[in-house]
C-alpha positions as CSV (number, residue, x, y, z in Angstrom):
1,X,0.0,0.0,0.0
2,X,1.6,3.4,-0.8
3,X,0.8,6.1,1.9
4,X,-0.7,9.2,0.9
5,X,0.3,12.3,2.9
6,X,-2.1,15.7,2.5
7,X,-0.1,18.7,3.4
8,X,-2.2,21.4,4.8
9,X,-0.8,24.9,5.0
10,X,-1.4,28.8,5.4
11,X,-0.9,31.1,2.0
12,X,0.3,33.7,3.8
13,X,4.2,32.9,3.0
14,X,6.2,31.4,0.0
15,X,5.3,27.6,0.7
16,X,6.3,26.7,-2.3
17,X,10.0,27.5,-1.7
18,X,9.5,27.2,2.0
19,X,7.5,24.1,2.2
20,X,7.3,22.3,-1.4
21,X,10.6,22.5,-2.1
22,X,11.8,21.1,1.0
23,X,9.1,18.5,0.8
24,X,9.7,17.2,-3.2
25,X,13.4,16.8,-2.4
26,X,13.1,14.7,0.8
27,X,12.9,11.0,1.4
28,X,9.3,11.1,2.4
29,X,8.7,12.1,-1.9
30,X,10.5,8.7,-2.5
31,X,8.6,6.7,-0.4
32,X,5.5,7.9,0.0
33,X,2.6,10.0,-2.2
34,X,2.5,13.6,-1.0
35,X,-0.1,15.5,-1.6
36,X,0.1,19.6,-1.9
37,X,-2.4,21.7,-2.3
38,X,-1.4,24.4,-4.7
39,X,1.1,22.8,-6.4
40,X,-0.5,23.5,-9.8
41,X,-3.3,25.8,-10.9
42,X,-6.1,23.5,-10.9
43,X,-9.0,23.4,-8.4
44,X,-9.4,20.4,-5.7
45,X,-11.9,19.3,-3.3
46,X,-9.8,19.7,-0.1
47,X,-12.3,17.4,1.5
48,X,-12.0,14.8,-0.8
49,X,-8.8,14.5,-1.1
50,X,-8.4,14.1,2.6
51,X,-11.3,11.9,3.3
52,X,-8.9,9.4,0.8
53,X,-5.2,9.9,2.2
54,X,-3.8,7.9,5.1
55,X,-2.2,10.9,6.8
56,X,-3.0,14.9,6.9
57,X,0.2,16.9,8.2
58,X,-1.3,20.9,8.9
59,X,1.7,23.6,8.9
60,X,0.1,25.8,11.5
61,X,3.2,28.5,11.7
62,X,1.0,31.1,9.9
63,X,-2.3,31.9,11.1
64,X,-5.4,30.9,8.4
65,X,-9.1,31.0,8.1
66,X,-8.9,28.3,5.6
């Protein structure tokens, strides 16, 4: 079974150079599927997604209303 990991996280800072970068080149992207949010341009349903994964990990360092 491959584990999927959701990655919640504020917009309120660069995640993508802070948080995706960091994640894409770690050992977790080899072993496991990790999920980001706002990777790419196209719309998801948040609650879906999560609802299907094995794991959700929130980045809570920035405050968020989301």
């Amino acid at each position: 079974m491959n584990m999927k990991i959701f990655i919640s996280h504020s917009s309120s800072y660069n995640f993508k150079k802070e948080l995706y970068i960091i994640l894409r080149d770690s050992q977790l992207n080899k072993k496991y599927e990790i999920i980001l949010p706002h990777e790419s341009n196209e719309e998801i349903d948040t609650k879906e997604i999560i609802k299907n994964c094995n794991l959700m990990i929130a980045e809570v360092s920035f405050p968020s209303t989301g």
